[in-house]
C-alpha positions as CSV (number, residue, x, y, z in Angstrom):
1,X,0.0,0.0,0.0
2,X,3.3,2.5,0.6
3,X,3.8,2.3,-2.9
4,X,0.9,2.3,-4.2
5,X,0.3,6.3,-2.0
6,X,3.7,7.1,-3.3
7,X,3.0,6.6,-6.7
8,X,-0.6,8.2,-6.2
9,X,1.5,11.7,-5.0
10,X,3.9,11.4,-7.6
11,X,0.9,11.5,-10.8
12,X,0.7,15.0,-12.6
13,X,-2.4,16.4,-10.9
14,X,-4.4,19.8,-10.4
15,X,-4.6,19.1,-6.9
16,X,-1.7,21.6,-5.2
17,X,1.4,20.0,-3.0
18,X,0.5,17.2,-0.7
19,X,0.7,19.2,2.2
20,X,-2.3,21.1,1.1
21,X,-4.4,17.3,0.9
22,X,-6.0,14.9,3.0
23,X,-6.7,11.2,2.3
24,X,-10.2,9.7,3.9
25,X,-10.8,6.3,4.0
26,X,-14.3,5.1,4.4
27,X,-15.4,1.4,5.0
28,X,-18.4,0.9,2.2
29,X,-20.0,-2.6,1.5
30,X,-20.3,-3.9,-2.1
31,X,-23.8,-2.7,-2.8
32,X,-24.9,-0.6,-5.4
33,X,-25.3,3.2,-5.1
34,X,-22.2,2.9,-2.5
35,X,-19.6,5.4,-4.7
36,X,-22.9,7.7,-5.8
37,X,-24.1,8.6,-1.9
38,X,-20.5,9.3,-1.0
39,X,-20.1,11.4,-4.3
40,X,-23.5,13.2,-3.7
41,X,-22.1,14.0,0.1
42,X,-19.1,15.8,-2.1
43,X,-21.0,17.4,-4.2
44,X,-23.1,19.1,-1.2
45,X,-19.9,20.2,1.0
46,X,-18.1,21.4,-1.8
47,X,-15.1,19.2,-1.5
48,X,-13.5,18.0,-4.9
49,X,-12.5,14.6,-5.5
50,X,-8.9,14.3,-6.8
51,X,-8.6,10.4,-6.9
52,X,-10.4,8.0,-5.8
53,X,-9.4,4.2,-5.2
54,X,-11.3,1.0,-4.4
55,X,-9.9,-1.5,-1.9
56,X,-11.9,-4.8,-2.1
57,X,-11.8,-7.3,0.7
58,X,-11.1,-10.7,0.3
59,X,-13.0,-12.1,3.0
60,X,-16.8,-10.5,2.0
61,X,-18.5,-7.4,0.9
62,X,-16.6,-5.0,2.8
63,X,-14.4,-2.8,1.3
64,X,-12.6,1.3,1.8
65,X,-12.9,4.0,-0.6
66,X,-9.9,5.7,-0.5
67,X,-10.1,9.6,-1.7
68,X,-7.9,12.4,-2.1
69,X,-9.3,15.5,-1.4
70,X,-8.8,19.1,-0.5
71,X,-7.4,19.6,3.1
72,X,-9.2,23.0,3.7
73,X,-12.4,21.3,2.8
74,X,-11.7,17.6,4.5
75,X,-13.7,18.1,7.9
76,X,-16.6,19.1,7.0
77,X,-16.8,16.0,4.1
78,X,-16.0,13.8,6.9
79,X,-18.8,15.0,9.3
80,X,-21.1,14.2,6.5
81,X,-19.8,11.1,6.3
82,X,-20.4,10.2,9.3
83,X,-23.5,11.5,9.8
84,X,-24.5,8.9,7.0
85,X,-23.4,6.3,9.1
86,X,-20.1,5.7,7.9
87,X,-16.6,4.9,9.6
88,X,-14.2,6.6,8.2
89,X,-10.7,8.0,9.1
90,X,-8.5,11.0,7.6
91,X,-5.0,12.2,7.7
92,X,-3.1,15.0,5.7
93,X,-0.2,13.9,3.8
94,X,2.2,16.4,4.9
């Protein structure tokens, strides 16, 4: 996974320094409309989506959506997150 977030910084992107970004991961299950609700909560706190991967479980229908987002706008994304019921954890990549 280290390399995989190394490569991820290192792709030509509008997104500003990595100091000015936070990644958030959020546990989903594999069930449709999953990516759309989390886009939609995006869309209505203003926070841009700069990449987004899938992780998949192995062992069932769980899996994390891992995003790349704007730091300035990261908290408030995560309340509403959370607030639909989601776990999710976030960390700048300074």
């Amino acid at each position: 996974m280290t390399l995989a977030r190394t490569a991820r910084l290192n792709l030509p992107t509008t997104a500003g320094p990595p100091e000015a970004l936070t990644e958030i991961r959020v546990g989903v299950s594999d069930r449709p409309g999953v990516l759309a609700e989390i886009a939609t909560l995006a869309t209505a706190t203003s926070t841009n989506i700069y990449d987004l991967e899938i992780a998949h479980s192995a062992e069932g229908a769980q899996g994390v959506l891992i995003l790349l987002v704007d730091a300035a706008a990261a908290a408030g994304f995560v309340d509403a997150i959370v607030g639909r019921g989601y776990r999710c954890s976030a960390r700048d990549l300074t």
